[in-house]
C-alpha positions in Angstrom: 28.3 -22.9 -7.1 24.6 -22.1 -8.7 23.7 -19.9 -6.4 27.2 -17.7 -6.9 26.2 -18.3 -10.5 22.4 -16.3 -10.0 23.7 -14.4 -7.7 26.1 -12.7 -10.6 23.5 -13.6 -13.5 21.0 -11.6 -11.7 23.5 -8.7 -11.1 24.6 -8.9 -14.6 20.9 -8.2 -15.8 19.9 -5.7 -13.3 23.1 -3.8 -14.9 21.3 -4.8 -18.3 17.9 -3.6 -17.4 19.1 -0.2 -16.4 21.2 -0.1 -19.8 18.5 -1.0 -21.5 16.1 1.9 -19.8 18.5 4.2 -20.6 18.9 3.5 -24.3 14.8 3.9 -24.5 14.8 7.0 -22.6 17.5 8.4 -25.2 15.8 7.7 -27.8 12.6 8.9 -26.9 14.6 12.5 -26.2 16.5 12.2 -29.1 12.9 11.6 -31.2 11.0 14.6 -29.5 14.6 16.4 -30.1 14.2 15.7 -33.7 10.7 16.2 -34.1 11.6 19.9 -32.7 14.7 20.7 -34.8 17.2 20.1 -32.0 20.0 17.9 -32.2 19.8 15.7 -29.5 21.8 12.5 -30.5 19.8 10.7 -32.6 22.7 9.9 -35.3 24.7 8.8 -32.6 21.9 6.3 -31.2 21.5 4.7 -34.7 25.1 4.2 -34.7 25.3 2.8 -31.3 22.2 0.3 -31.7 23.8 -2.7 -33.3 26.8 -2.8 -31.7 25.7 -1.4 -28.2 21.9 -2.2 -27.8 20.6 -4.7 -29.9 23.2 -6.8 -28.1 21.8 -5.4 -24.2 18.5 -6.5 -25.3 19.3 -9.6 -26.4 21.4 -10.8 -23.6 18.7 -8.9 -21.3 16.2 -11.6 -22.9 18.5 -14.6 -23.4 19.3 -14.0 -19.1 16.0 -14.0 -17.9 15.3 -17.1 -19.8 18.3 -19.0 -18.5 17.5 -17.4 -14.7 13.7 -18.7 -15.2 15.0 -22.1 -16.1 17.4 -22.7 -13.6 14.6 -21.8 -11.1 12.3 -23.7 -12.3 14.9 -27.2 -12.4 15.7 -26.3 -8.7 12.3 -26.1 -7.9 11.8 -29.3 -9.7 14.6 -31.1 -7.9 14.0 -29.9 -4.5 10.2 -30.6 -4.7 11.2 -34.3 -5.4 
C-alpha cells in the first residue's frame, strides 16, 4: 500500500514540477513581452496565480515534504 501511495505521490509531483516550470517560463515571456510593448499574457498570468499557481507550488512543496518523511520513517524502520 505505501509504495502504490509514492509511487502516485511521486507521479503527482513530477506532473507538479513541470506545471510549475511552465508557469515561470510564462512569466518570464510575458515580463520581457511587457517590458517590450507586446502583449504576451501577463494579465492573464496574474489572474491565473491564486487560483492556478500559488496552489501548484504549494502542493509542489507540501509533497516533497510528506515524500521526504515517509522515506525517511521507512528508512528508520527497516534499519531497526
Amino acid at each position: 500500500m505505501k509504495e502504490k501511495f509514492l509511487s502516485w505521490l511521486n507521479l503527482i509531483l513530477v506532473v507538479d514540477v513541470f506545471l510549475v516550470l511552465f508557469a515561470f517560463g510564462w512569466l518570464a515571456i510575458a515580463v520581457i513581452g511587457k517590458a517590450s510593448g507586446v502583449p504576451l499574457g501577463l494579465d492573464l498570468w496574474y489572474k491565473l496565480w491564486q487560483p492556478v499557481f500559488n496552489p501548484a507550488i504549494g502542493i509542489l512543496m507540501g509533497g516533497a515534504i510528506l515524500s521526504g518523511i515517509i522515506n525517511w520513517i521507512s528508512r528508520k524502520f527497516q534499519s531497526s
